[in-house]
RODO-2510 file (C-alpha; in nm, 4 decimals, decimal comma):
residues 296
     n   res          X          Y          Z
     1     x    14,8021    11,2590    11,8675
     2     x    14,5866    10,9664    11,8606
     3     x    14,4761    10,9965    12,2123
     4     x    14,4229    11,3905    12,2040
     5     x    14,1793    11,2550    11,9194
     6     x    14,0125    11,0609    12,2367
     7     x    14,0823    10,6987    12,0078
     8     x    14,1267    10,4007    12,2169
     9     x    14,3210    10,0946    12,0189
    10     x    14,4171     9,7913    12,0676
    11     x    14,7630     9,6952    12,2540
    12     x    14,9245     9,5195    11,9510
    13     x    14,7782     9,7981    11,7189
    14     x    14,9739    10,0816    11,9655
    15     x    15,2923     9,8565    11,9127
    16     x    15,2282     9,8625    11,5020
    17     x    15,2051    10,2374    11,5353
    18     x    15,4950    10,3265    11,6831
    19     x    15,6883    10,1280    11,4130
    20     x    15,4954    10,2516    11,1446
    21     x    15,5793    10,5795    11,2571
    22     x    15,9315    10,6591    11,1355
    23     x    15,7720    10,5515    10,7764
    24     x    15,5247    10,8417    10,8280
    25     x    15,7466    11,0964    10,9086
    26     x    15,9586    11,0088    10,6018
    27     x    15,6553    11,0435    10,4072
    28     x    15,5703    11,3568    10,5074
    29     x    15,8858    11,5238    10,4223
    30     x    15,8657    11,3943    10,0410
    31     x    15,4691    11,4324     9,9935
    32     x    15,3241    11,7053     9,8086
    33     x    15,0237    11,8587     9,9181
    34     x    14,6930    11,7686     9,7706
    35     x    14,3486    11,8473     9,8345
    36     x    14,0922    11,6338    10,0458
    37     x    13,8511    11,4048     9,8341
    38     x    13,6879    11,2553    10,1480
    39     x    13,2983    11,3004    10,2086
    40     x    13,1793    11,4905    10,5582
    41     x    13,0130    11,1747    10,6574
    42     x    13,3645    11,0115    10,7661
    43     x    13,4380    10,7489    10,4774
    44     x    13,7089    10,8254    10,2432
    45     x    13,6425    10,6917     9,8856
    46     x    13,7833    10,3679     9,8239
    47     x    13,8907    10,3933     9,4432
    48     x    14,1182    10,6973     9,5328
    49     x    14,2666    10,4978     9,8653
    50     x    14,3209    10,1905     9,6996
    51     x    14,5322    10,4093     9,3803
    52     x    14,6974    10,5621     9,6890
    53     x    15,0854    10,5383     9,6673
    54     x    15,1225    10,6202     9,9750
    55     x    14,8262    10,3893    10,1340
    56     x    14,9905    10,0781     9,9256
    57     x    15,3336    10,1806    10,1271
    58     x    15,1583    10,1728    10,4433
    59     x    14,9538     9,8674    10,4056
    60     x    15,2805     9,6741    10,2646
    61     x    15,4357     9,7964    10,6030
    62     x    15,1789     9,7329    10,7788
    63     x    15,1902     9,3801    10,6876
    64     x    15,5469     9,3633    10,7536
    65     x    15,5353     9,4620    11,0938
    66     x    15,2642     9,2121    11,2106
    67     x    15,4607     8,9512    11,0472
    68     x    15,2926     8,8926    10,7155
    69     x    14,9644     8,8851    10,8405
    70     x    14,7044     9,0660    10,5900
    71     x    14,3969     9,1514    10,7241
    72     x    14,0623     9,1380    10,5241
    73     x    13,7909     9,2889    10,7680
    74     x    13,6129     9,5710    10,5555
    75     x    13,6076     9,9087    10,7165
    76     x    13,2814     9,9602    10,5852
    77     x    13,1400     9,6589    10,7284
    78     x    13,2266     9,7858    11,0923
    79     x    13,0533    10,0705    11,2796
    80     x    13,2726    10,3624    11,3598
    81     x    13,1931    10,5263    11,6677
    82     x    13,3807    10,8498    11,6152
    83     x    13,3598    11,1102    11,3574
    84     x    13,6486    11,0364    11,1079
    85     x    13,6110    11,3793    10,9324
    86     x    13,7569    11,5460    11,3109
    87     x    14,0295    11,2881    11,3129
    88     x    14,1487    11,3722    10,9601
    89     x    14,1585    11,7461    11,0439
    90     x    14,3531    11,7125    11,3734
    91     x    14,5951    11,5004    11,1638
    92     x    14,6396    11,7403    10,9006
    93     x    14,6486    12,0407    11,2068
    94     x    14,9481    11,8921    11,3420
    95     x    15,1420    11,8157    11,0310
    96     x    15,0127    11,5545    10,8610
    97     x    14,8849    11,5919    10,4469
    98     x    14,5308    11,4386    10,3133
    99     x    14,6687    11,1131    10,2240
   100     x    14,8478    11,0802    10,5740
   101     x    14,5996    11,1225    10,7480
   102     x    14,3446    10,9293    10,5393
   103     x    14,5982    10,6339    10,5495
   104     x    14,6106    10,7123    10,9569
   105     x    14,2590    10,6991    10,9717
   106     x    14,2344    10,3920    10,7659
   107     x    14,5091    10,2170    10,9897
   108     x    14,3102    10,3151    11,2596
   109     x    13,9461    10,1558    11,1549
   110     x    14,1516     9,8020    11,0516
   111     x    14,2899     9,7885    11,3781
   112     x    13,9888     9,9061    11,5354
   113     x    13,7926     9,6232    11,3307
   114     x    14,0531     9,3803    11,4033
   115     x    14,0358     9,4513    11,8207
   116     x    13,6287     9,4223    11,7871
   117     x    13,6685     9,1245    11,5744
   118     x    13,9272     8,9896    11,8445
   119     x    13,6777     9,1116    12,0920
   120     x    13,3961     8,9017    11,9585
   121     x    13,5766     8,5943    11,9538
   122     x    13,6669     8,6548    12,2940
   123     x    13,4191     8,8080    12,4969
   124     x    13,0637     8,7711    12,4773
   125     x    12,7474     8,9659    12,3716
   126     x    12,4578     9,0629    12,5916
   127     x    12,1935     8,8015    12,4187
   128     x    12,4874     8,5231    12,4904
   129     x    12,5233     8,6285    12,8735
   130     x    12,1365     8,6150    12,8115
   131     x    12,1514     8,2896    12,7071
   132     x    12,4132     8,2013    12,9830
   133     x    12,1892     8,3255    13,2493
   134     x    11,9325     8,0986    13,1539
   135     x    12,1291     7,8064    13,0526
   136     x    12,2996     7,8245    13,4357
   137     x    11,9414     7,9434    13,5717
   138     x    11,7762     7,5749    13,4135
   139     x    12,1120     7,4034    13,5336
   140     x    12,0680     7,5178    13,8722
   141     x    11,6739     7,4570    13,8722
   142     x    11,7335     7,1117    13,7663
   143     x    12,0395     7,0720    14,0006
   144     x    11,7815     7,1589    14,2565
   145     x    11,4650     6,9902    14,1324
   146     x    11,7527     6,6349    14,1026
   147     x    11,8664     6,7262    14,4534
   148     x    11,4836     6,7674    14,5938
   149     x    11,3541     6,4648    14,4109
   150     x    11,6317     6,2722    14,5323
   151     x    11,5373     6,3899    14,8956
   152     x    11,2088     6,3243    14,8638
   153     x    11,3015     5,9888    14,7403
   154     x    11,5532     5,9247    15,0463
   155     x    11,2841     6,0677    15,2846
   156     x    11,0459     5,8017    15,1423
   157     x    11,2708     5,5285    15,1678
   158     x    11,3528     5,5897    15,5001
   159     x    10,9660     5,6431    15,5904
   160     x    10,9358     5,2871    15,4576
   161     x    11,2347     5,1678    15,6515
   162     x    11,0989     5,2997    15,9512
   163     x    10,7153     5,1746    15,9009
   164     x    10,8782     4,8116    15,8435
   165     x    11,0897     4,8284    16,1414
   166     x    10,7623     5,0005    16,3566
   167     x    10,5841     4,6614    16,1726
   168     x    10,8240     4,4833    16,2963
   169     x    10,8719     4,5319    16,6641
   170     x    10,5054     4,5331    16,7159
   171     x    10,5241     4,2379    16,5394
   172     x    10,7880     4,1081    16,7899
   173     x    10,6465     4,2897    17,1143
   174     x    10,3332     4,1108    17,0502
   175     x    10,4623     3,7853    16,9974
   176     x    10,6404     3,8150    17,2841
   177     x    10,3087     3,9548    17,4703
   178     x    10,1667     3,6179    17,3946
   179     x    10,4473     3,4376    17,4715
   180     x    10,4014     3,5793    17,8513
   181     x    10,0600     3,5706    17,8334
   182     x    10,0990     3,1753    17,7696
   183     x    10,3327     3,1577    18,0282
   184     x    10,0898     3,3828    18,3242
   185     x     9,8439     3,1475    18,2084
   186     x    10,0193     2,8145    18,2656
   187     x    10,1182     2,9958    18,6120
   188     x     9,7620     2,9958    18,7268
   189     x     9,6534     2,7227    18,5874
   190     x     9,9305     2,5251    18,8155
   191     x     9,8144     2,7787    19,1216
   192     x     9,5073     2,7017    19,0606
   193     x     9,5779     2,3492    19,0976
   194     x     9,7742     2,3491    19,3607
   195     x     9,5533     2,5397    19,5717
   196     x     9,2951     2,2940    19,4686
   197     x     9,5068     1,9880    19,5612
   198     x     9,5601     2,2081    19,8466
   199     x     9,1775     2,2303    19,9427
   200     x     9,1224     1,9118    19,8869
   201     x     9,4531     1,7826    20,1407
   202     x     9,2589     2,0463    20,4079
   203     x     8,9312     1,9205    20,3598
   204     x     9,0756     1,5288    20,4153
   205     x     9,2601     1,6799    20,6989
   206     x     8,9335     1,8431    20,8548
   207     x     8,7356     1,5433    20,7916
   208     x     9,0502     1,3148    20,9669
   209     x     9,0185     1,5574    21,2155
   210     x     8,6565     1,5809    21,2809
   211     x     8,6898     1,1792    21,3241
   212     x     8,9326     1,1637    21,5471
   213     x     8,7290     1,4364    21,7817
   214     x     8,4471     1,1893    21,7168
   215     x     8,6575     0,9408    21,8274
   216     x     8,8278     1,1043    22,1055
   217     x     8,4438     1,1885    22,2301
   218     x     8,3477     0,8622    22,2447
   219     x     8,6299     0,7386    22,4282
   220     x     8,5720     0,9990    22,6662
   221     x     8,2158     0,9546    22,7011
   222     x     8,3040     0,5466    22,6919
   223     x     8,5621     0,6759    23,0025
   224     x     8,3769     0,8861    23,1741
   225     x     8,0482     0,5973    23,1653
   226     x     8,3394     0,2871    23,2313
   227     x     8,4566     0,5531    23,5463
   228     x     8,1223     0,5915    23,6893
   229     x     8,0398     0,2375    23,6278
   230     x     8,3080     0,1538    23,8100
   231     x     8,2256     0,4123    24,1132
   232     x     7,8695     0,2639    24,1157
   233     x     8,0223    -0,1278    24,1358
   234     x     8,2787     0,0089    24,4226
   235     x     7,9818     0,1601    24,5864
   236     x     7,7083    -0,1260    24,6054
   237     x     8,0625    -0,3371    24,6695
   238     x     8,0888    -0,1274    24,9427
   239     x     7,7575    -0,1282    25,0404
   240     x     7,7183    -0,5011    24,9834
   241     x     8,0152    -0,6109    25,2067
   242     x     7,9003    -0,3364    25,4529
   243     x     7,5484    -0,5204    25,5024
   244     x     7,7417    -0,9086    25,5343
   245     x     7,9553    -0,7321    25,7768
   246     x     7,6333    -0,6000    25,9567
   247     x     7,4622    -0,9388    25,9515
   248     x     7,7366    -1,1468    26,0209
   249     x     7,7765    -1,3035    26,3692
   250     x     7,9988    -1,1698    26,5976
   251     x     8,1846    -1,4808    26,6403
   252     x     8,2199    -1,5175    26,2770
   253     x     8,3543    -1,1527    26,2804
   254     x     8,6738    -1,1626    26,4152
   255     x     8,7774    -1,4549    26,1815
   256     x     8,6612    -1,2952    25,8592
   257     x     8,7800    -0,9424    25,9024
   258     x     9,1597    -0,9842    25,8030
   259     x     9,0432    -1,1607    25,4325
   260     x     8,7358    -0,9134    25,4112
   261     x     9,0171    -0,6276    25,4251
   262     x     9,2370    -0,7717    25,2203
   263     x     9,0129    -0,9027    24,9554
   264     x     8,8978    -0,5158    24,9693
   265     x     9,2394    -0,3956    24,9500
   266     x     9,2745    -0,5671    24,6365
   267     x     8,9705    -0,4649    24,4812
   268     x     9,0882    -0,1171    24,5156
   269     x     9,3981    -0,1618    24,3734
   270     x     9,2695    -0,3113    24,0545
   271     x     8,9906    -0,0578    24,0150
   272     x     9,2951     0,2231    24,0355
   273     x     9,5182     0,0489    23,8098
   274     x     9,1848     0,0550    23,5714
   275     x     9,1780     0,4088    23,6357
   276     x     9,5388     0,4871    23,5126
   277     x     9,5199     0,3042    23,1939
   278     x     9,2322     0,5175    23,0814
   279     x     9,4123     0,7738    23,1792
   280     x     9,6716     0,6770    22,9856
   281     x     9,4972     0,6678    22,6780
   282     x     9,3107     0,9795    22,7031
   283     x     9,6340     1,1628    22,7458
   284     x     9,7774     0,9554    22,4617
   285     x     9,4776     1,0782    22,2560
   286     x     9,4932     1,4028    22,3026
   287     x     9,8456     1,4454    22,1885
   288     x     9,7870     1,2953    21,8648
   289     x     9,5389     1,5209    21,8019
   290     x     9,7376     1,8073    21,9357
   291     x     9,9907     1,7416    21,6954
   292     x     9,7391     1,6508    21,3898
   293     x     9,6152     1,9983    21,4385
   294     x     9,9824     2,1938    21,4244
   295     x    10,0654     1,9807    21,1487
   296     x     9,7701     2,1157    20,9374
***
């Protein structure tokens, strides 16, 4: 009946219907029939509900069936959102008397009060998801703004980590730049003085040199002037003992000739042996300076 009225209750308030229900029925077969004293707006009048006999029976069992609960909500506190003045003439169309269906109806708007009440504590109103929207829109912008400034803050830190270490291998590459630097220089400072020391043992060794071919001239020239001295003394020997040969008698000839010759002979062979000892010493000479020269 109630949902061919197109009224949607609450669960528990189906549940106190259907026991409630064998009470109506045996109030309809001992009520008398009486005439309506509701307005066409949809509200019944209190004073004549709350003298009700039969309203008093319902609301007792009413209270007994949801375990001795009594509920206070006002039904003219809550907004009805169907036209009560329909649902007390389809009650009364199928069977039901005034103050049946004015207790129905008045069932109906607790319970209906009760599941809105029940809904309210529950579930929540637009301006609340309103408020939630926000509330989790400001969390999340401050989630985000914690999250960015705490990136920004890790990005800086690391920027300065990474400056100080940049810092800090120039710092290094540079003192080890000077470090070779130092050491390149020491390098060619010892080069340098080693190809002066160098120098200097080449230019000894080129003056040594330069004396020795001095000297070595000189005893050749000495040589070659003791050699032709000795050529010219051989030759006015020579032509010396030629002319005492010539003027000598020819008696005295025969006896002089063997010690001429041999006093000749022996003239000879010192004048050679003279030879071979400056010969000697030039070749002597020259190998020293041979040697003086592959040495340098």
């Amino acid at each position: 009946m109630l949902a061919r009225a197109g009224i949607t209750a609450a669960a528990p308030r189906v549940r106190v219907l259907e026991l409630v229900a064998p009470r109506f029925q045996a109030l309809v077969s001992g009520a008398q029939a009486q005439p309506p004293c509701y307005a066409m707006s949809g509200t019944t009048s209190r004073t004549s509900n709350q003298d009700s006999p039969i309203l008093r029976s319902t609301l007792a069992t009413m209270q007994l069936a949801t375990g001795g609960r009594w509920f206070s909500t006002s039904s003219s506190d809550v907004p009805l959102h169907f036209d009560t003045h329909k649902v007390v003439k389809s009650l009364q169309e199928n069977g039901f008397s005034v103050d049946q269906s004015e207790a129905i109806l008045q069932v109906m708007k607790d319970a209906m009060a009760d599941s809105l009440e029940a809904q309210s504590r529950i579930l929540a109103t637009k301006s609340e998801h309103v408020e939630l929207k926000a509330e989790l829109s400001e969390r999340v912008f401050n989630s985000t703004l914690k999250f960015d400034i705490a990136q920004r803050h890790s990005r800086e830190l690391l920027e300065r980590d990474f400056n100080t270490l940049k810092q800090d291998i120039r710092m290094l590459e540079k003192i080890d730049f000077d470090k070779i630097r130092m050491e390149i220089a020491e390098l060619e400072k010892k080069f340098l003085l080693q190809k002066q020391a160098e120098d200097e043992t080449l230019n000894e060794l080129r003056l040594s040199m330069e004396k020795v071919e001095k000297r070595m001239l000189q005893y050749a020239v000495g040589f070659a002037g003791t050699i032709m001295a000795e050529k010219s003394e051989v030759r006015e020997f020579d032509l010396s003992f030629t002319r005492e040969v010539a003027f000598a008698s020819f008696e005295a000839l025969p006896r002089m000739l063997p010690s001429t010759l041999a006093l000749r002979g022996v003239v000879a062979l010192l004048l050679r042996a003279r030879l071979v000892v400056l010969s000697f010493v030039t070749v002597r000479l020259l190998e020293g300076r041979l040697s003086s020269r592959e040495d340098g």
